[in-house]
Biopython code that builds the backbone (N, CA, C, O; Angstrom):
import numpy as np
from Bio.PDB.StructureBuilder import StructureBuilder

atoms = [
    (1, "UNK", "N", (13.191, -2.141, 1.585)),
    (1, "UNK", "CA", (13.267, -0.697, 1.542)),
    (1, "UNK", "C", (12.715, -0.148, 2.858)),
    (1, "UNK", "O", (11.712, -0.649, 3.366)),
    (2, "UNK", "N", (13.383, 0.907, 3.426)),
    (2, "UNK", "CA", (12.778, 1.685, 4.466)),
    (2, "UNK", "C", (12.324, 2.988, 4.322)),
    (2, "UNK", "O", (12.878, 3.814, 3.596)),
    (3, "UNK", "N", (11.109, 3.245, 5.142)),
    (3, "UNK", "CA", (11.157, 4.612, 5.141)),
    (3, "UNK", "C", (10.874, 5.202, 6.959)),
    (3, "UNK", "O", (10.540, 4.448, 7.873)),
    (4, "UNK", "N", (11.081, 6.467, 7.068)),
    (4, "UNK", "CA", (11.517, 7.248, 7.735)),
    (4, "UNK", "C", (9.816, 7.374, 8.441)),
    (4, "UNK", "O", (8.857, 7.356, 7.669)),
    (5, "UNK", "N", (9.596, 7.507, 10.068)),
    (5, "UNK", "CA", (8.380, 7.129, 10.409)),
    (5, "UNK", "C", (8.863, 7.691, 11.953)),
    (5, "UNK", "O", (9.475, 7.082, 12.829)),
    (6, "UNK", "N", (8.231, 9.410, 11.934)),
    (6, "UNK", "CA", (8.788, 9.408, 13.584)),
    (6, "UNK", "C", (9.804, 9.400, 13.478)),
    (6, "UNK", "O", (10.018, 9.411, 14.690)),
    (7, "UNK", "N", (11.214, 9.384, 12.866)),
    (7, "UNK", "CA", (12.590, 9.741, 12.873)),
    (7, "UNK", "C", (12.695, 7.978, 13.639)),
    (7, "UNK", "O", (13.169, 7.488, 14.664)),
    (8, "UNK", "N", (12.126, 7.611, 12.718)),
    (8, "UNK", "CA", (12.837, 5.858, 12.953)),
    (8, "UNK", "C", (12.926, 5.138, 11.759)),
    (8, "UNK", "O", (12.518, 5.739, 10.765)),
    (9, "UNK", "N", (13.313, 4.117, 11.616)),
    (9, "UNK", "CA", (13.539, 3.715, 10.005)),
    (9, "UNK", "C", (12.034, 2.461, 10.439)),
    (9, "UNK", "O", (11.848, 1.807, 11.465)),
    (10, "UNK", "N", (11.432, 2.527, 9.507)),
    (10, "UNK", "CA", (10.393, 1.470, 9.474)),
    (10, "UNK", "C", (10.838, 0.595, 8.369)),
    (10, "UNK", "O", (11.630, 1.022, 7.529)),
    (11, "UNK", "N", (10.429, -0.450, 8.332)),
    (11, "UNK", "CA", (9.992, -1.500, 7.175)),
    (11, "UNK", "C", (9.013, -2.077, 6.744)),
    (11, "UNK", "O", (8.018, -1.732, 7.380)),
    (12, "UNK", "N", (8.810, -2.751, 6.016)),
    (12, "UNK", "CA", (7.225, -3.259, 5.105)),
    (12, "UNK", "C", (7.013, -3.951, 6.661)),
    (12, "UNK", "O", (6.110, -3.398, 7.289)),
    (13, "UNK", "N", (7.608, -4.922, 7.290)),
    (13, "UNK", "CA", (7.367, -5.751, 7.906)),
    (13, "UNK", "C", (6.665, -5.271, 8.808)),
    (13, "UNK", "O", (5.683, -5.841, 9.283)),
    (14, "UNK", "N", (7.200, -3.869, 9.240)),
    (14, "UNK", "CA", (6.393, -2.875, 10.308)),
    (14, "UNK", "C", (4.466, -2.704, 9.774)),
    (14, "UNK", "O", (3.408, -2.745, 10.403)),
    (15, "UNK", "N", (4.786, -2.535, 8.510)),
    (15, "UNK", "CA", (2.982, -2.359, 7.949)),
    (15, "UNK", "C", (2.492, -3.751, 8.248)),
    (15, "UNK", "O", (1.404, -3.796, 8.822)),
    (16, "UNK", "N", (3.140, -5.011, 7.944)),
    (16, "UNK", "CA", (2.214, -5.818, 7.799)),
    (16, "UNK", "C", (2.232, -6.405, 9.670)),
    (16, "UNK", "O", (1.675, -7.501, 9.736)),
    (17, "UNK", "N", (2.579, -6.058, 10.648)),
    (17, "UNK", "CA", (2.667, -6.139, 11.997)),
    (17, "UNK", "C", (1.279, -5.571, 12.248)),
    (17, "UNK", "O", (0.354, -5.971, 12.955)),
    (18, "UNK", "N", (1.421, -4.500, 11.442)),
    (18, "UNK", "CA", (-0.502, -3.747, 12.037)),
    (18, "UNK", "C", (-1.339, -4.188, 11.747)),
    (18, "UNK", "O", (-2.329, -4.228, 12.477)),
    (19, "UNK", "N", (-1.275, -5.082, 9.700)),
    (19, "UNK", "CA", (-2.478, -5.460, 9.789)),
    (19, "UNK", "C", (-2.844, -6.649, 10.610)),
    (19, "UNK", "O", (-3.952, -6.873, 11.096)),
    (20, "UNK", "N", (-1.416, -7.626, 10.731)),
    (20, "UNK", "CA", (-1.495, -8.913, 11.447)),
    (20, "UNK", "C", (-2.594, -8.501, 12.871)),
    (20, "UNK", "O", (-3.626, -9.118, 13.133)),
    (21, "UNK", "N", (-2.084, -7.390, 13.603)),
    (21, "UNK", "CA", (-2.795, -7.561, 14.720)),
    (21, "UNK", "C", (-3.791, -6.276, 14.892)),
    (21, "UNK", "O", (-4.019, -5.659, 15.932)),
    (22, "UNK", "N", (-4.348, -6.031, 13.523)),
    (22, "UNK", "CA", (-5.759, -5.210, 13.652)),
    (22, "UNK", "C", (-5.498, -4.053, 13.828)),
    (22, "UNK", "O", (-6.478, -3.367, 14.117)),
    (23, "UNK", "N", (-3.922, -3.203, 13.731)),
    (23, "UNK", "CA", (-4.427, -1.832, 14.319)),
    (23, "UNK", "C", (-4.181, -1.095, 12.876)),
    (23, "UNK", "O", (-3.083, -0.594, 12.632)),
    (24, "UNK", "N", (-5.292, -1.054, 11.903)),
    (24, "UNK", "CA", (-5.079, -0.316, 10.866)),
    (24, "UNK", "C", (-6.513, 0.502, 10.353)),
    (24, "UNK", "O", (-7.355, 0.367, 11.240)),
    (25, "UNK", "N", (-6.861, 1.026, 9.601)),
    (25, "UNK", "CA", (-8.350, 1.564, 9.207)),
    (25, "UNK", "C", (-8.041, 1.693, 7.894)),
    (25, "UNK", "O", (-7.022, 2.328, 7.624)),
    (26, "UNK", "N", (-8.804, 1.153, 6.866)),
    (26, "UNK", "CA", (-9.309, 1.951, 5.561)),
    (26, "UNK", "C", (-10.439, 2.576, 5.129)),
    (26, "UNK", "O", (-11.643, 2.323, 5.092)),
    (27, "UNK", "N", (-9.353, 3.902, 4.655)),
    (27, "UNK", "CA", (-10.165, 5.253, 4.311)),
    (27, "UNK", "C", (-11.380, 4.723, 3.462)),
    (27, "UNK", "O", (-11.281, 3.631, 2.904)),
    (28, "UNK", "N", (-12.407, 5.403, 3.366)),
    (28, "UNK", "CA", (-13.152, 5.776, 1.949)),
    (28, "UNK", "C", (-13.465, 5.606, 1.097)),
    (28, "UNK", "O", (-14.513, 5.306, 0.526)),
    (29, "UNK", "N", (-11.894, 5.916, 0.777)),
    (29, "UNK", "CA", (-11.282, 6.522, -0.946)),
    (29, "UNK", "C", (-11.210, 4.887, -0.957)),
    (29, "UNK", "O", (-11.945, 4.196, -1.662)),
    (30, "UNK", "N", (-10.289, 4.411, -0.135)),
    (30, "UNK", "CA", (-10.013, 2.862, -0.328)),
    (30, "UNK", "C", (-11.036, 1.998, -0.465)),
    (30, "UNK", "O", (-11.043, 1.001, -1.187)),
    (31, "UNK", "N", (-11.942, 2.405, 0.268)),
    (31, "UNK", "CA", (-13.186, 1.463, 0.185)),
    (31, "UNK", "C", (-14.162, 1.517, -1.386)),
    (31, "UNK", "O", (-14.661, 0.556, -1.972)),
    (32, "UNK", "N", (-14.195, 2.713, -1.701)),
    (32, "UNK", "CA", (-14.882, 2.869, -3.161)),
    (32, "UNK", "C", (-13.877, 2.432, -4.243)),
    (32, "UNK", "O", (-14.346, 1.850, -5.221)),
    (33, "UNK", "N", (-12.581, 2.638, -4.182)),
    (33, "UNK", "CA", (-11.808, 2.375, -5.088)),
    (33, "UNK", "C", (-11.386, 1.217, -5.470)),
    (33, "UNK", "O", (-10.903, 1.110, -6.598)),
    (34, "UNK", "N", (-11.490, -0.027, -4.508)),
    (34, "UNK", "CA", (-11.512, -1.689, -4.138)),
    (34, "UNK", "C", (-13.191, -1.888, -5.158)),
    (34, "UNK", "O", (-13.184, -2.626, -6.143)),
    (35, "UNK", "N", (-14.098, -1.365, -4.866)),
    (35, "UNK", "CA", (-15.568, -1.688, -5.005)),
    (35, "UNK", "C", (-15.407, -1.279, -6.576)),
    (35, "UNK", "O", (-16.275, -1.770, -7.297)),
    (36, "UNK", "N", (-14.501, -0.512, -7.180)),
    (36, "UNK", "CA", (-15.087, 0.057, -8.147)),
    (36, "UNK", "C", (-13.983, -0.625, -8.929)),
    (36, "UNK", "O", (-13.965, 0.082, -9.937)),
    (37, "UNK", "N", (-13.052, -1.548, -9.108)),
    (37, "UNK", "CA", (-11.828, -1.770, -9.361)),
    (37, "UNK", "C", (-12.107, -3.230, -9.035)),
    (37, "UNK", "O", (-11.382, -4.022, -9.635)),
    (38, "UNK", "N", (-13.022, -3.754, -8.196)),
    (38, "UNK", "CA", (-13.571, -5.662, -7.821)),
    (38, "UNK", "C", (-11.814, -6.002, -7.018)),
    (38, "UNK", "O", (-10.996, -6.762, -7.536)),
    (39, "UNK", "N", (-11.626, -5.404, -5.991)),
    (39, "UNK", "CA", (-10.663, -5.790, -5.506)),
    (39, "UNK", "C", (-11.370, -6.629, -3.883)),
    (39, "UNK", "O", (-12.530, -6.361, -3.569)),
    (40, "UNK", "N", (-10.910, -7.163, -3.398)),
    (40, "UNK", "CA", (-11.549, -7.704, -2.368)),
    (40, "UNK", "C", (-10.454, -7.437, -1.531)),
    (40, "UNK", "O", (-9.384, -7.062, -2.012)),
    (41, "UNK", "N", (-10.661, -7.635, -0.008)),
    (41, "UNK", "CA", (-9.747, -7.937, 1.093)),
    (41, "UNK", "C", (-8.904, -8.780, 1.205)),
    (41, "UNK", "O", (-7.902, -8.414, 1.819)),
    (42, "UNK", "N", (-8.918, -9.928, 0.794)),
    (42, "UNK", "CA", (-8.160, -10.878, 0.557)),
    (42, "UNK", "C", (-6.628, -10.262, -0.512)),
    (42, "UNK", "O", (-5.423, -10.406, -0.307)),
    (43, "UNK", "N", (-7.219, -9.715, -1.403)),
    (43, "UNK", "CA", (-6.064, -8.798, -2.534)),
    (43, "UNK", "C", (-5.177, -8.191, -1.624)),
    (43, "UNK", "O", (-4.010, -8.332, -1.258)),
    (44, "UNK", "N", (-6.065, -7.524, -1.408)),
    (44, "UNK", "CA", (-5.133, -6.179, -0.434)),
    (44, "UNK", "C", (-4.330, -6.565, 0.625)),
    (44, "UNK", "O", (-3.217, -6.085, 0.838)),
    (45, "UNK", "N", (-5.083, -7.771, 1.568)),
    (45, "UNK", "CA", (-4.025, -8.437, 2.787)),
    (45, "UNK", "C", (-2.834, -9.075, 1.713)),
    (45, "UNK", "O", (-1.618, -8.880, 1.708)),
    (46, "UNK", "N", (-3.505, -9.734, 1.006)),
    (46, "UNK", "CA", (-2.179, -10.609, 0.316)),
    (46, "UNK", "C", (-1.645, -9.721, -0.576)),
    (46, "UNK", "O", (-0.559, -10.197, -0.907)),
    (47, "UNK", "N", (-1.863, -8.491, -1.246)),
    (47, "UNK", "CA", (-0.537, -7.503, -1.220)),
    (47, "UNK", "C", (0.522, -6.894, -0.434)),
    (47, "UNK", "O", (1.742, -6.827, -0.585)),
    (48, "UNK", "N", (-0.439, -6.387, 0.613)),
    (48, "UNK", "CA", (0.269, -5.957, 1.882)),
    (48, "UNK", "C", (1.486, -7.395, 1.959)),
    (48, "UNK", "O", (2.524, -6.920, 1.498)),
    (49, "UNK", "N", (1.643, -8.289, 2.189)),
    (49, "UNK", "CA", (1.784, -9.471, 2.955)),
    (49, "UNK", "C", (2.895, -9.981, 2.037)),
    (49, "UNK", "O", (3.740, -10.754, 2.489)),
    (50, "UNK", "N", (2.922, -9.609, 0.869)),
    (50, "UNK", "CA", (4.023, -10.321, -0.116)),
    (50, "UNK", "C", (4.256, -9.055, -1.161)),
    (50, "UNK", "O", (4.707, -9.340, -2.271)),
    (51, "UNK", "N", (4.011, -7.874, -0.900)),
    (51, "UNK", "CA", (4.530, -6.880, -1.925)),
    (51, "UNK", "C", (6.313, -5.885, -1.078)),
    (51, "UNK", "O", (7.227, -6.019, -0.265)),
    (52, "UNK", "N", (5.949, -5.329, -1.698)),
    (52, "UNK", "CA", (7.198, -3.830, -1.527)),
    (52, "UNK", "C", (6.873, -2.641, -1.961)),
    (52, "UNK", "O", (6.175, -2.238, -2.890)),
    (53, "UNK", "N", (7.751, -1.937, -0.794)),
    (53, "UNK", "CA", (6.985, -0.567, -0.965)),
    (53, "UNK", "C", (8.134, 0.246, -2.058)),
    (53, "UNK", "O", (9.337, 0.103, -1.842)),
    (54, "UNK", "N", (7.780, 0.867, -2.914)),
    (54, "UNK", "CA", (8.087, 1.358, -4.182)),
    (54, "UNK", "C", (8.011, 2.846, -4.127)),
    (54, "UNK", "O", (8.824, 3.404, -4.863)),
    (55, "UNK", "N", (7.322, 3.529, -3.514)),
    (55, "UNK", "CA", (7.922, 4.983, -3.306)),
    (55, "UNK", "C", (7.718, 5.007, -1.824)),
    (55, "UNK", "O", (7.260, 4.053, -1.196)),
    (56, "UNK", "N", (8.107, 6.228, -1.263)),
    (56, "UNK", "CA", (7.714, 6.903, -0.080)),
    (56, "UNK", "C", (7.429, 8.143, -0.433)),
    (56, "UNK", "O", (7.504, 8.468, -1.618)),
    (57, "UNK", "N", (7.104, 8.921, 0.416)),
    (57, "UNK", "CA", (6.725, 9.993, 0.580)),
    (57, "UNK", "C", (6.672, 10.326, 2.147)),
    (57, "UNK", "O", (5.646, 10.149, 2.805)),
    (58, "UNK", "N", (7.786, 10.792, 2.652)),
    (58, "UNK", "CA", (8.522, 11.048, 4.141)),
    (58, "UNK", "C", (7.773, 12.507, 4.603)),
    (58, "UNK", "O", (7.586, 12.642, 5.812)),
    (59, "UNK", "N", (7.305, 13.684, 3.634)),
    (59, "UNK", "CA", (6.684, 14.921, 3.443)),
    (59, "UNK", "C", (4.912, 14.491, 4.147)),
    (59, "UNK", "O", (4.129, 15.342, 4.569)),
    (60, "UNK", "N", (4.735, 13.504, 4.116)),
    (60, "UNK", "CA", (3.144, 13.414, 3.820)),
    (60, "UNK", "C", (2.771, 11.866, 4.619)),
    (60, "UNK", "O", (1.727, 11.217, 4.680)),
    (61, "UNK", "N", (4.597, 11.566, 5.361)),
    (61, "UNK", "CA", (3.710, 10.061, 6.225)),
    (61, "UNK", "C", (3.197, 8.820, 5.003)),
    (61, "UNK", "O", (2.170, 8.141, 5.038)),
    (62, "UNK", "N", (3.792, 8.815, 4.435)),
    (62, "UNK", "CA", (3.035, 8.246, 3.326)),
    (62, "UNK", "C", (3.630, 7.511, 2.425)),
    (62, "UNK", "O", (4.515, 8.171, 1.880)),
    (63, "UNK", "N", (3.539, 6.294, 1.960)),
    (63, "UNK", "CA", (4.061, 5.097, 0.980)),
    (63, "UNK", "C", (3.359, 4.384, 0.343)),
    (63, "UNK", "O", (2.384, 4.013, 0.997)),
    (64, "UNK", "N", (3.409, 3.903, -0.933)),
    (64, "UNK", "CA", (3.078, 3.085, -1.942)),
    (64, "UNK", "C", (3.627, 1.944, -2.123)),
    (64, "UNK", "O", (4.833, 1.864, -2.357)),
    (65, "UNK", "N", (2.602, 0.556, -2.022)),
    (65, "UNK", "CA", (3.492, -0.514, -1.810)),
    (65, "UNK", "C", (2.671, -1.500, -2.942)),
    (65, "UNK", "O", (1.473, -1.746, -2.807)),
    (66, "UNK", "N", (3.477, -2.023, -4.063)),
    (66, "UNK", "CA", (3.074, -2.657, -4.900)),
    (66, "UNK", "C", (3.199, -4.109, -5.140)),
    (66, "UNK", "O", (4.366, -4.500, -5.179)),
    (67, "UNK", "N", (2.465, -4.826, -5.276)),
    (67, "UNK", "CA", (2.489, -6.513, -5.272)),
    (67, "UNK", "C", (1.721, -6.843, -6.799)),
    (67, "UNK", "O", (1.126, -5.994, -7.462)),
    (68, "UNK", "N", (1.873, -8.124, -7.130)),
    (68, "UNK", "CA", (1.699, -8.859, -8.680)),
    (68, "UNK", "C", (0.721, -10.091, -7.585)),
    (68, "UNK", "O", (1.354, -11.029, -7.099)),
    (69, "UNK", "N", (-1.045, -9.935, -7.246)),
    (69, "UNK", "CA", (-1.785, -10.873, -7.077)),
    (69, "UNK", "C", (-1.661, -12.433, -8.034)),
    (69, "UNK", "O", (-1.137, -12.674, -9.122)),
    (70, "UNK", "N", (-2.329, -13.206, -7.148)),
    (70, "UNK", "CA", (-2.080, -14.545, -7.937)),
    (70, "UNK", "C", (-2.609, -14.236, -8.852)),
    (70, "UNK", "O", (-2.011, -14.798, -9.770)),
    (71, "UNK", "N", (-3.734, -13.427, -9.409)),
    (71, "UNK", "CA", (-4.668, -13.271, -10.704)),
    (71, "UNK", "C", (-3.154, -12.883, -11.755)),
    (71, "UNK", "O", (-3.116, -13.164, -12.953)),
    (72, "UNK", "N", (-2.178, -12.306, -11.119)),
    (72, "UNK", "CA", (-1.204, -11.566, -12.228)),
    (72, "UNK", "C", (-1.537, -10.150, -12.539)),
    (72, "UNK", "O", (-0.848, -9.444, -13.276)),
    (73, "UNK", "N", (-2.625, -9.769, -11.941)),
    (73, "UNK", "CA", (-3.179, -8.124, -11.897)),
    (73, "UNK", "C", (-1.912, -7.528, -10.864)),
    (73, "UNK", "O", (-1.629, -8.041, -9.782)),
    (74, "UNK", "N", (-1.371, -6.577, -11.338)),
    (74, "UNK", "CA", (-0.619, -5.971, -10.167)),
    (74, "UNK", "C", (-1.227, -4.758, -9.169)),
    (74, "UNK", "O", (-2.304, -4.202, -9.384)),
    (75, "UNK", "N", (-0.588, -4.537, -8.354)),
    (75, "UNK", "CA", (-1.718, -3.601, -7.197)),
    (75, "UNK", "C", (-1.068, -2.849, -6.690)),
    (75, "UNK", "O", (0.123, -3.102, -6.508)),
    (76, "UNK", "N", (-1.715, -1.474, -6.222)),
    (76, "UNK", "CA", (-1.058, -0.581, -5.438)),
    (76, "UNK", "C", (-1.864, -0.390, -4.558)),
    (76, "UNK", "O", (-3.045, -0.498, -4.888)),
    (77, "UNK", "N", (-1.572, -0.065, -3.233)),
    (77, "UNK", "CA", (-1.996, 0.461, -2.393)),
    (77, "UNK", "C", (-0.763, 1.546, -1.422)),
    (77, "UNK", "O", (0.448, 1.346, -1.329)),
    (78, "UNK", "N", (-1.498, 2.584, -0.855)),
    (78, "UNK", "CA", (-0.868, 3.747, -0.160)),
    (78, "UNK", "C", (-1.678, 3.612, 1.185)),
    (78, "UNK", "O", (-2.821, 3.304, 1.521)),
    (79, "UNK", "N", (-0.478, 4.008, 1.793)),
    (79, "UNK", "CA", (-0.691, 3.583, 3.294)),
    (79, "UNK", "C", (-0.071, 4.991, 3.777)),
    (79, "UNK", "O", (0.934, 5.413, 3.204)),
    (80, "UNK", "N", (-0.648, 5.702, 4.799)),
    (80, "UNK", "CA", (-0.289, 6.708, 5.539)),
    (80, "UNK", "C", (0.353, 6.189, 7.130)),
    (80, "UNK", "O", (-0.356, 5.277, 7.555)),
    (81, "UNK", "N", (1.284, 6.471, 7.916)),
    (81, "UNK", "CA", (2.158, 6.202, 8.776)),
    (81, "UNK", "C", (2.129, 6.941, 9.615)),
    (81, "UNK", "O", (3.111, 6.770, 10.337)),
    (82, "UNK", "N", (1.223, 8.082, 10.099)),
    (82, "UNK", "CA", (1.865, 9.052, 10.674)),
    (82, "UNK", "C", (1.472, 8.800, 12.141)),
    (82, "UNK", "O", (1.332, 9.710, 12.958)),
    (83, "UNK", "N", (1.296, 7.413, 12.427)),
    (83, "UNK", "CA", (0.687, 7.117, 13.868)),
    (83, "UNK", "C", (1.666, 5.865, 14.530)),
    (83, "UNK", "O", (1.738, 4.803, 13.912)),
    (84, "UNK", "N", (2.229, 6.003, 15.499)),
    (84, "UNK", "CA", (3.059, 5.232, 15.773)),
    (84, "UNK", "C", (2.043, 3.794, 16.307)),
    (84, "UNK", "O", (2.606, 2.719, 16.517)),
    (85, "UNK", "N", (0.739, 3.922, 16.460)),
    (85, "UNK", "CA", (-0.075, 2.652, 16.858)),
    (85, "UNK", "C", (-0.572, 2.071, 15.620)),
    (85, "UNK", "O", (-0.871, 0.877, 15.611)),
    (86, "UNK", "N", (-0.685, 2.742, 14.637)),
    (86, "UNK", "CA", (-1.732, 1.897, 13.599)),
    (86, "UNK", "C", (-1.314, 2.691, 12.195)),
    (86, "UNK", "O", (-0.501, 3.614, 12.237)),
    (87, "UNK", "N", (-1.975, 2.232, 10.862)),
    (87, "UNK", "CA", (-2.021, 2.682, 9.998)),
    (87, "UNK", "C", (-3.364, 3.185, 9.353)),
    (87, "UNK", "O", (-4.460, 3.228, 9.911)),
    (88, "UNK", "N", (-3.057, 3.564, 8.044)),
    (88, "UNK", "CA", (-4.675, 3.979, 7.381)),
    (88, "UNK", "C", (-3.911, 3.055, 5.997)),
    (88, "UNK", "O", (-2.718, 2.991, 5.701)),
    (89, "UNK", "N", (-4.941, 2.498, 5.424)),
    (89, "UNK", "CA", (-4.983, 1.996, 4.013)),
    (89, "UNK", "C", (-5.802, 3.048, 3.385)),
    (89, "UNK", "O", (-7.018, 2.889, 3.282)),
    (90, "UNK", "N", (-5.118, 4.289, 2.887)),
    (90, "UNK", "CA", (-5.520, 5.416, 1.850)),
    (90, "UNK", "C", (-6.840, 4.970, 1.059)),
    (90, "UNK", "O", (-8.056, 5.102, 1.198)),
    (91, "UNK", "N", (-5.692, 4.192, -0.115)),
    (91, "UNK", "CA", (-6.005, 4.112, -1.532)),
    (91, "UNK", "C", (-5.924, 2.747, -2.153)),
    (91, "UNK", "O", (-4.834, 2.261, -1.854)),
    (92, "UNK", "N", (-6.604, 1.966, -2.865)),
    (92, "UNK", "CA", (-5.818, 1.040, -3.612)),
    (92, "UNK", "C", (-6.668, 0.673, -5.302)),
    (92, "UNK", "O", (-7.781, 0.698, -5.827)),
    (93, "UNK", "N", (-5.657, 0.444, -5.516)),
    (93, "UNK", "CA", (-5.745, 0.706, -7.388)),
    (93, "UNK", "C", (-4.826, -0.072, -8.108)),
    (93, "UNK", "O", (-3.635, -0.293, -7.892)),
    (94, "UNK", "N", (-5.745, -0.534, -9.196)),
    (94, "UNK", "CA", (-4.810, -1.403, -10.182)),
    (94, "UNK", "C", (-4.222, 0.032, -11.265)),
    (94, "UNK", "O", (-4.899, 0.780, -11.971)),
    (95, "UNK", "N", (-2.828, 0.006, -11.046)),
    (95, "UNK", "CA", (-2.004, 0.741, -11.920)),
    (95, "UNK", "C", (-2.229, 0.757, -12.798)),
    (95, "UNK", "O", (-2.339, -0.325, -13.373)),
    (96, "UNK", "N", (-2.430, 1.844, -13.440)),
    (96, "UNK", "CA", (-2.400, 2.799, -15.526)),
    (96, "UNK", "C", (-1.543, 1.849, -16.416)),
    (96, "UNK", "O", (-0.456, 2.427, -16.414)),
    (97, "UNK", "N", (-1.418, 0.872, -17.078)),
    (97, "UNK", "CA", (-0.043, 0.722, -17.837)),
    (97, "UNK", "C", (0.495, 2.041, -18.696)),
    (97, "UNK", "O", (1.647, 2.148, -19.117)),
    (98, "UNK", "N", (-0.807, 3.254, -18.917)),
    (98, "UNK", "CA", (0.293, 4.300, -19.335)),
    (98, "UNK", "C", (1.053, 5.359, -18.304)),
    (98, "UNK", "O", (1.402, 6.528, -18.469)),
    (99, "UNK", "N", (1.133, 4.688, -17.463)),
    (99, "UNK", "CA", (1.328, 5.890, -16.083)),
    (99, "UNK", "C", (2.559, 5.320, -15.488)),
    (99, "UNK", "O", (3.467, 5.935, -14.930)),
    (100, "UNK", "N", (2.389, 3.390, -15.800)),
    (100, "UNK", "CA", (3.635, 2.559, -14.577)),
    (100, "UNK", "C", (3.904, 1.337, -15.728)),
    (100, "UNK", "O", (2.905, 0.822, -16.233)),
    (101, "UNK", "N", (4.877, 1.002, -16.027)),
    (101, "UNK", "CA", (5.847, 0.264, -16.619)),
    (101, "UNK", "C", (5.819, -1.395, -15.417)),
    (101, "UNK", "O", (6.565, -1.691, -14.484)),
    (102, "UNK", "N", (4.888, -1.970, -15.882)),
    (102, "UNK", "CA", (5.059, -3.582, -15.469)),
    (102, "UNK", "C", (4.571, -3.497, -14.098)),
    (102, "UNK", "O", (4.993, -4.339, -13.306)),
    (103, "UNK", "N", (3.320, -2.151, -13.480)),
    (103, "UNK", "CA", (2.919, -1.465, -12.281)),
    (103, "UNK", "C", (4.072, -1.311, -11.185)),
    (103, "UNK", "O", (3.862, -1.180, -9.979)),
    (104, "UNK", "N", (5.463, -1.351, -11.868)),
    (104, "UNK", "CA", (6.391, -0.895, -10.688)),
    (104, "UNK", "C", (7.121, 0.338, -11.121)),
    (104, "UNK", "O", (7.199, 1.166, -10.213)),
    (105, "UNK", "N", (7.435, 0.540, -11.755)),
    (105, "UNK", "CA", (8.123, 2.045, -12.666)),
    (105, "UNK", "C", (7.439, 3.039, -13.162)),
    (105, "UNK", "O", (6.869, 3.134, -14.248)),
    (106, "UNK", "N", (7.541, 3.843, -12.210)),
    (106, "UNK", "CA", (6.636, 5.268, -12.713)),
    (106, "UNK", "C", (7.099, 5.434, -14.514)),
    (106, "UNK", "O", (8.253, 5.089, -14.766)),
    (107, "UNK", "N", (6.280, 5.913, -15.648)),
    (107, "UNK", "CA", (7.150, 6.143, -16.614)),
    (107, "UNK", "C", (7.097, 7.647, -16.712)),
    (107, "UNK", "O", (6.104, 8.278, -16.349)),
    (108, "UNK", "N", (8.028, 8.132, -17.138)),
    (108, "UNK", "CA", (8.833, 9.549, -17.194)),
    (108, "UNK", "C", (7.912, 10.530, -18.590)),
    (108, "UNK", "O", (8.278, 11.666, -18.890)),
]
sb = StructureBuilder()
sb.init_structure("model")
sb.init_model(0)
sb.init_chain("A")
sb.init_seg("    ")
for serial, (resi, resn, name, xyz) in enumerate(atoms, 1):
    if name == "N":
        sb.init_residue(resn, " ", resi, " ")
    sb.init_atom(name, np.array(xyz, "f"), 0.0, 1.0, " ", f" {name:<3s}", serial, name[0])
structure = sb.get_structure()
C-alpha cells in the first residue's frame, strides 16, 4: 500500500529505510504507551519491519501500520511523515478487539 508524502507515493519500505538508518524519533505518547502496554523496542522494530500500513491519513502526514508479533499480540503503531529526512513513531498500542476485528479491520 502507498501513501501520498510530499506529492510522492511512499511505501512501508520507505518507513522502514529510516528506521534502518536512524533517522526517526519517538514521541512521548509512544514512549508511555509501549511502557504502559510492556511493549519493548524490539516489538515495534519488528512491527515496523514485517507489518503493513492499514490506514493513512494524507490530511495529517500520517499512517497506521499493523503487524501480528511472534507473541501473536497484534500491534499498531502511527507514524507521522511530514519530513522528507526522518519520521516520528507517534503512538503504539495493542488494538481494542471491540474497536478492530483480528487488529486489522476497523469495526463499523
Amino acid at each position: 500500500m502507498y501513501f501520498l508524502m510530499y506529492n510522492k507515493f511512499v511505501d512501508i519500505n520507505t518507513i522502514r529505510r529510516f528506521i534502518k538508518i536512524g533517522e526517526f524519533f519517538v514521541k512521548d505518547h509512544a514512549l508511555i504507551e509501549s511502557f504502559k502496554e510492556r511493549i519493548d523496542f524490539d516489538d515495534i522494530f519488528f512491527a515496523i519491519n514485517n507489518g503493513e500500513i492499514i490506514e493513512n491519513y494524507p490530511e495529517r502526514n500520517r499512517c497506521l501500520i499493523f503487524a501480528t508479533l511472534q507473541t501473536k499480540l497484534y500491534l499498531h503503531i502511527v507514524v507521522d511523515y511530514y519530513s522528507e529526512t526522518y519520521i516520528d513513531i507517534v503512538t503504539v498500542y495493542i488494538p481494542n478487539s471491540k474497536k478492530w476485528i483480528k487488529g486489522r479491520i476497523r469495526r463499523r
